[in-house]
MARVOMI-879392 format. One record per residue: residue in three letters; x, y, z of N, C-alpha, C, O in turn. Coordinates in steps of 0.02 Angstrom, whole numbers, padded with zeros to 5 digits, always signed. Layout:
// residues N
ALAXYZXYZXYZXYZ...
// end
This chain:
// residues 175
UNK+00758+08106+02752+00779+08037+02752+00831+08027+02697+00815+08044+02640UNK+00869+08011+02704+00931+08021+02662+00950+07940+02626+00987+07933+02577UNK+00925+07900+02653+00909+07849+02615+00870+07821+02567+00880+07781+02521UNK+00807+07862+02594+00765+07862+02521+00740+07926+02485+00688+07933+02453UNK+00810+07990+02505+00814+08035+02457+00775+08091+02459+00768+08125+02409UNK+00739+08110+02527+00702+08166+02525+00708+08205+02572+00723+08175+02623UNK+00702+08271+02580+00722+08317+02655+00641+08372+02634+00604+08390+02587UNK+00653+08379+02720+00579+08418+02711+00596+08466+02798+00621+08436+02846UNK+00583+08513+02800+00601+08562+02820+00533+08535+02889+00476+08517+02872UNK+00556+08538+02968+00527+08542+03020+00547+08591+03083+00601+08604+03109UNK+00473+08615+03100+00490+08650+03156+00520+08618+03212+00478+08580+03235UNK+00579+08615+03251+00615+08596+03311+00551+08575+03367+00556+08522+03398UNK+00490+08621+03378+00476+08583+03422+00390+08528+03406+00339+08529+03441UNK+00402+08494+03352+00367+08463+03333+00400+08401+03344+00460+08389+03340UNK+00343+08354+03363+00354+08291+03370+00369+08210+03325+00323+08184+03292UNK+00422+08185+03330+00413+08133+03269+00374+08072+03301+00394+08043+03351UNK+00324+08058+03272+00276+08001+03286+00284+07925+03268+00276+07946+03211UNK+00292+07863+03261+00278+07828+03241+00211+07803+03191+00157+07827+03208UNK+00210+07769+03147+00136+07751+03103+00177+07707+03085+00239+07702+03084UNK+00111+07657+03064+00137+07610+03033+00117+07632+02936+00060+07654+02924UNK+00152+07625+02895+00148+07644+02828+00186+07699+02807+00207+07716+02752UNK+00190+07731+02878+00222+07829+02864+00308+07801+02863+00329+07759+02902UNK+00346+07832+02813+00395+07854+02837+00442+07901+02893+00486+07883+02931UNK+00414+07963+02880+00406+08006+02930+00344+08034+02947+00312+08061+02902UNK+00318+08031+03014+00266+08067+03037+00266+08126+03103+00265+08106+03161UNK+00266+08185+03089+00287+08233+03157+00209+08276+03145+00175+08295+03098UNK+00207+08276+03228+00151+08311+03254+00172+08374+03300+00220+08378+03339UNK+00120+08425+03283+00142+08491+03330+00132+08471+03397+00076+08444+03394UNK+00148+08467+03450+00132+08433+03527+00069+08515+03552+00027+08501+03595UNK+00068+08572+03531+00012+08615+03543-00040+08597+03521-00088+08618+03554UNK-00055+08563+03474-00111+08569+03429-00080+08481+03383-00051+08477+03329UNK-00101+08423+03428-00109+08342+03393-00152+08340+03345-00164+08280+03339UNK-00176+08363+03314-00228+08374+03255-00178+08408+03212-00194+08383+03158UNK-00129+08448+03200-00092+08470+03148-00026+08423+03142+00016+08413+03186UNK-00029+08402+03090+00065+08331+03072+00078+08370+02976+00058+08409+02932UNK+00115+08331+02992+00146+08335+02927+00193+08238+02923+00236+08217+02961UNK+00166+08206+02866+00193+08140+02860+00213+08125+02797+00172+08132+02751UNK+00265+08107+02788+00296+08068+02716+00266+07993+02706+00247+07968+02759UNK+00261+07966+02668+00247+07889+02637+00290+07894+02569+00286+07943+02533UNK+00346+07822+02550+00359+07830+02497+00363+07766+02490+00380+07734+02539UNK+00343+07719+02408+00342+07680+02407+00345+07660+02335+00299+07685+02303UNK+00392+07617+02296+00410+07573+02249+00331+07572+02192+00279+07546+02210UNK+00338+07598+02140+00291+07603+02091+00346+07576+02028+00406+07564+02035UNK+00304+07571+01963+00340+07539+01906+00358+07585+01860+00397+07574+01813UNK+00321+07659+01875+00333+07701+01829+00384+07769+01851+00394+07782+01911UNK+00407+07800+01811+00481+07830+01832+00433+07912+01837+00463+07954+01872UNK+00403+07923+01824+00368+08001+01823+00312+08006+01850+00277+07956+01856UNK+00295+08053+01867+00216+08069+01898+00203+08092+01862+00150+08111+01889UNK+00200+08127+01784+00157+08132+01735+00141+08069+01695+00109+08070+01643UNK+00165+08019+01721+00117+07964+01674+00065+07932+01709+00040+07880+01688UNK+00039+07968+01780-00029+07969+01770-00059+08014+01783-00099+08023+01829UNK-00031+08068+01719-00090+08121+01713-00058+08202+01727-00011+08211+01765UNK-00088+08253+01694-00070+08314+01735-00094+08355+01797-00148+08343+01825UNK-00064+08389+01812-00073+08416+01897-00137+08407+01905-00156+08369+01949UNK-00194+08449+01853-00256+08424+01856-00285+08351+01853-00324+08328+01895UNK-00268+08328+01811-00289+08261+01824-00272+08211+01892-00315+08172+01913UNK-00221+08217+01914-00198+08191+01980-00233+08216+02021-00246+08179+02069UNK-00273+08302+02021-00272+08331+02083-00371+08279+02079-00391+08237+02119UNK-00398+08298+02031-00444+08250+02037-00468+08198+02041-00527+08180+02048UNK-00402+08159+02036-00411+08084+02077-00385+08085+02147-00391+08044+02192UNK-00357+08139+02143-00346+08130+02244-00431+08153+02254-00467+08114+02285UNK-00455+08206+02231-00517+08218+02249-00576+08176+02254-00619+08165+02297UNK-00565+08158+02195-00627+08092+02206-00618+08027+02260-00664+07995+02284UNK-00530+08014+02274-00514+07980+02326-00561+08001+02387-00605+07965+02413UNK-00545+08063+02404-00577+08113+02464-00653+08076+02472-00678+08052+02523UNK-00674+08077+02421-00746+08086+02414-00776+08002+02434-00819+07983+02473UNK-00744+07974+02401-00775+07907+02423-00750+07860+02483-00754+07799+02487UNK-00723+07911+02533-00706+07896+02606-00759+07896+02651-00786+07951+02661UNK-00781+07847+02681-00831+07850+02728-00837+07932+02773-00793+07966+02800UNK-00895+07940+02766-00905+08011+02818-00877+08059+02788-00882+08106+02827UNK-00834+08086+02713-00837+08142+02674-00898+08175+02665-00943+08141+02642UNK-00909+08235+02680-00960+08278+02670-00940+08324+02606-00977+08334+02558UNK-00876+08349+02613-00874+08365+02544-00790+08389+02573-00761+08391+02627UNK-00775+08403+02506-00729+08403+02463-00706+08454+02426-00743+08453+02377UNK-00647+08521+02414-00640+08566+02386-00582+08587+02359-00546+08612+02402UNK-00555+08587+02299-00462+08621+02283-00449+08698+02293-00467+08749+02263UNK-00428+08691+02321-00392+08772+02343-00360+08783+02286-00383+08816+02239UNK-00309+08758+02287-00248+08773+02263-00212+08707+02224-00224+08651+02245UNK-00161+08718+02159-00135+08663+02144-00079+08709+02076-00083+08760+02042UNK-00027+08649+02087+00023+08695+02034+00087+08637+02046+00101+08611+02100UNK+00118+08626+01987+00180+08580+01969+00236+08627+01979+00232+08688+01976UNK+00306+08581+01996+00371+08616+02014+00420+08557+01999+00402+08498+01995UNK+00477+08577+01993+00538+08544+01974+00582+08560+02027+00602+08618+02028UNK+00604+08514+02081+00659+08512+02108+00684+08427+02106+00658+08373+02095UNK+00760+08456+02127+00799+08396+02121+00817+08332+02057+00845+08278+02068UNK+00789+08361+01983+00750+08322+01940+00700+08274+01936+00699+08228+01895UNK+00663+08284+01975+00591+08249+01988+00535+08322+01981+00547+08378+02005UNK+00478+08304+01945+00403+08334+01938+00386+08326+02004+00397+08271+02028UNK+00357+08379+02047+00304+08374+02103+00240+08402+02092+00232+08453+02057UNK+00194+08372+02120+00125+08425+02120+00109+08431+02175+00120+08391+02219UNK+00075+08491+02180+00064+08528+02253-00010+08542+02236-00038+08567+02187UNK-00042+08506+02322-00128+08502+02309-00130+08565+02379-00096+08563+02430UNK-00165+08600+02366-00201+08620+02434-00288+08602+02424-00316+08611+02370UNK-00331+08568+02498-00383+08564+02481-00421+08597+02556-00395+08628+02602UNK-00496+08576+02543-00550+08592+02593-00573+08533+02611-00614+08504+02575UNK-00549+08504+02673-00604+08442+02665-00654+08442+02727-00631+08455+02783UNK-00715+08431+02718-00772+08439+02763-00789+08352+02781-00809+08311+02740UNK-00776+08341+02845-00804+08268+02855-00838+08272+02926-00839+08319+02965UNK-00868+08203+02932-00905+08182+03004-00860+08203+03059-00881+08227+03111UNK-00779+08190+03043-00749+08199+03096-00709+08249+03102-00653+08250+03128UNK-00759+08317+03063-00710+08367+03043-00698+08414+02993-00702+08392+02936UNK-00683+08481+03001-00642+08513+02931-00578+08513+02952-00547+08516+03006UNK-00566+08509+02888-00473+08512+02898-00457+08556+02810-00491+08582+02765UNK-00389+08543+02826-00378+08600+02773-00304+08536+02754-00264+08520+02798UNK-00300+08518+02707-00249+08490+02665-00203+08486+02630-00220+08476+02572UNK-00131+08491+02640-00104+08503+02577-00075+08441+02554-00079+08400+02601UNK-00045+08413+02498-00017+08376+02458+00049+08393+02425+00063+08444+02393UNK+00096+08328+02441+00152+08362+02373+00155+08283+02339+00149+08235+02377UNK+00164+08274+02268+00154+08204+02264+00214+08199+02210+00207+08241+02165UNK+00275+08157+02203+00316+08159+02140+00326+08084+02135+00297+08043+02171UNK+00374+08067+02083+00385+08003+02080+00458+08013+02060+00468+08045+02009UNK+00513+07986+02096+00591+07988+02078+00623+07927+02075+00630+07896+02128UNK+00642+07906+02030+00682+07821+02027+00640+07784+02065+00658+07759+02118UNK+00561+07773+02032+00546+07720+02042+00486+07736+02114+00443+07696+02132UNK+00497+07794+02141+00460+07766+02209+00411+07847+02230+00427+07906+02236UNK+00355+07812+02237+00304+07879+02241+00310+07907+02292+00305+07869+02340UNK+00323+07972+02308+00313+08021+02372+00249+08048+02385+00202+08052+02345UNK+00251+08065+02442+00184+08081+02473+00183+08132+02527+00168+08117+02585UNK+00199+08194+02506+00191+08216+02591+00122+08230+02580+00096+08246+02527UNK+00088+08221+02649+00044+08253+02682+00043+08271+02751+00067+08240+02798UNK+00006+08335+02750+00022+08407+02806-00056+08410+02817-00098+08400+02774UNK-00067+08426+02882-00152+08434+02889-00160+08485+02960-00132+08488+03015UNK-00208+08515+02932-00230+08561+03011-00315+08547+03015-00357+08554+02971UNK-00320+08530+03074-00429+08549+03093-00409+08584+03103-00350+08598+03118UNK-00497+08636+03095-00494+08679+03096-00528+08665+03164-00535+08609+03190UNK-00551+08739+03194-00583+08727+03272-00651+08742+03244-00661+08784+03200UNK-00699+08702+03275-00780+08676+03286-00811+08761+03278-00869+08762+03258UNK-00786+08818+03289-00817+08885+03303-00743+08926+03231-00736+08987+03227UNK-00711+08890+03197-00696+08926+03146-00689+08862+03119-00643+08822+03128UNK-00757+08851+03071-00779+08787+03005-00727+08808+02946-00685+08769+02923UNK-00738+08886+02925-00686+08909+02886-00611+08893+02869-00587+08884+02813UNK-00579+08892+02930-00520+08901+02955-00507+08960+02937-00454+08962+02906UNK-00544+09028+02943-00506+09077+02935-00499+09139+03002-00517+09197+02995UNK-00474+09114+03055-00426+09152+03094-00367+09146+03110-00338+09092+03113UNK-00336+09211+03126-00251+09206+03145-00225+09169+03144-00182+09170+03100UNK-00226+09107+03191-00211+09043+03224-00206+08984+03155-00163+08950+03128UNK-00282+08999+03145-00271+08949+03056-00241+08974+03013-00230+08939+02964UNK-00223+09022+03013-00198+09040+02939-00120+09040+02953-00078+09024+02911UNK-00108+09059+03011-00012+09083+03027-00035+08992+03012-00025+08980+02953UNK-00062+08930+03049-00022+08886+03029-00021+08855+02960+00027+08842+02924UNK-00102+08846+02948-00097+08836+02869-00023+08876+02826+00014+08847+02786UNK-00019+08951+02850+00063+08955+02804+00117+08915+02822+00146+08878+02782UNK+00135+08923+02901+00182+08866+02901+00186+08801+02857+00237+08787+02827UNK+00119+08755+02855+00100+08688+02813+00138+08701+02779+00194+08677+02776UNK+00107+08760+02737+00135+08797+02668+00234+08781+02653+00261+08746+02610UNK+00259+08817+02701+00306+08828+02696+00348+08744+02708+00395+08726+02673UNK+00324+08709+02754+00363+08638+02756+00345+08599+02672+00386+08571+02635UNK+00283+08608+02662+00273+08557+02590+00302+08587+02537+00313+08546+02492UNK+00322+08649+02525+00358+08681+02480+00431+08690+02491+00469+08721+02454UNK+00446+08661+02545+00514+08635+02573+00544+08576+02556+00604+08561+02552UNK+00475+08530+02544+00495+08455+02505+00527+08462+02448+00517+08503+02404UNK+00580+08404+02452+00629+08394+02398+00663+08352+02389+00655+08308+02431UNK+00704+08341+02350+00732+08252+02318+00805+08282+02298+00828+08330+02267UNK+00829+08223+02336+00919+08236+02341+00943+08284+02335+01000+08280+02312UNK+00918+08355+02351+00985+08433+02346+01013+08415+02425+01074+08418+02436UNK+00979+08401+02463+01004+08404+02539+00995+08479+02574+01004+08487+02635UNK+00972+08539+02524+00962+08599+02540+00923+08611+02617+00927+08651+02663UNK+00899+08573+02608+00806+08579+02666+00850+08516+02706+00843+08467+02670UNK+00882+08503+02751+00888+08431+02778+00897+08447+02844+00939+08489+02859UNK+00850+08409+02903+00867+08425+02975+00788+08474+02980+00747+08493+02939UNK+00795+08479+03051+00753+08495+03101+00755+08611+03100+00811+08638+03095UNK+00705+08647+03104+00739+08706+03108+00699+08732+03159+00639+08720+03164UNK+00734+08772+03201+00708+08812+03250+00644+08857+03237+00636+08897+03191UNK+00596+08839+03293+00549+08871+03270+00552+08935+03270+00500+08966+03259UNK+00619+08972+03284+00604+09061+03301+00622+09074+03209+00608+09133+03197UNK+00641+09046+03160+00654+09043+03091+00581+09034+03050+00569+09041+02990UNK+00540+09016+03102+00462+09018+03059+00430+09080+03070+00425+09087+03130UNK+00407+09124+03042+00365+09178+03030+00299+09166+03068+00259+09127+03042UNK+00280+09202+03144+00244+09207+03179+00211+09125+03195+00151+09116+03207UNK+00269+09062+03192+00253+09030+03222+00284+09002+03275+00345+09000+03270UNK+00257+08977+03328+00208+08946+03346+00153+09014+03338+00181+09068+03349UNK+00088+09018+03323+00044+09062+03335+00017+09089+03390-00024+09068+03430UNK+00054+09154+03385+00017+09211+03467-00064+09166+03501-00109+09137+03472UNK-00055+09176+03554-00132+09161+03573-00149+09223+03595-00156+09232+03656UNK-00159+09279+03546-00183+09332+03589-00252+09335+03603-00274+09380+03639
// end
């Protein structure tokens, strides 16, 4: 979105959705349970370290998690700060176990002139892998990987739609 300064890297044959609150929201049309969505919105403070470091943020998204109706639980994979574009980002990966689901989570969260970013990227997992750990989950969980670590603020590097034969074994074989 080049108006409010952010590019984020999509597979060509993913879908852009409408939401109301989302900036951008695109869904895989194989698998409607996996999106990836931006939200950005006008805050008073110019940094995402003034509330807190990667850890501290990543545990208030967590405890967010937690006091959502039907959370069963709650887990951090993964988490680690980066500098692009001159803006701080933090990058969450989580586990989340609910009534309506496991899913697997990632987060990128920064704050640039004023206005908080948000991507979030999500895959369920399937009812017979709780884990998410087969082929299928993991080639896409990397993809996730690769679009939220694609997020970025004004280089224009990442901008536009990319063919999915440029993603590494995705769409995922159904062998």
């Amino acid at each position: 979105n080049k108006e409010l300064g952010y590019a984020v890297l999509i597979p060509s044959s993913w879908e852009r959705i409408e939401k109301m609150g989302a900036d951008a929201l695109f869904e895989d049309p194989a698998r409607r349970s996996t999106s990836l969505g931006v939200t950005v919105n006008p805050v008073r403070v110019y940094d995402i370290t003034a509330f807190g470091s990667v850890e501290d943020v990543g545990n208030k998204l967590l405890d967010l998690e937690r006091k959502k109706d039907g959370t069963l639980s709650v887990a951090m994979l993964n988490s680690g700060r980066r500098t692009e574009g001159g803006a701080t980002l933090y990058d969450y990966e989580y586990d989340l176990d609910s009534t309506r689901g496991h899913k697997r989570i990632l987060n990128t969260v920064t704050i640039y002139e004023s206005r908080l970013y948000i991507l979030n990227a999500q895959y369920k997992c399937d009812k017979e892998d709780e884990a998410c750990a087969s082929a299928q989950a993991a080639s896409t969980v990397d993809a996730l990987r690769t679009m939220a670590v694609s997020f970025d603020l004004q280089s224009g590097e990442h901008k536009g739609v990319v063919d999915d034969t440029e993603w590494p074994d995705y769409p995922p074989s159904q062998a």
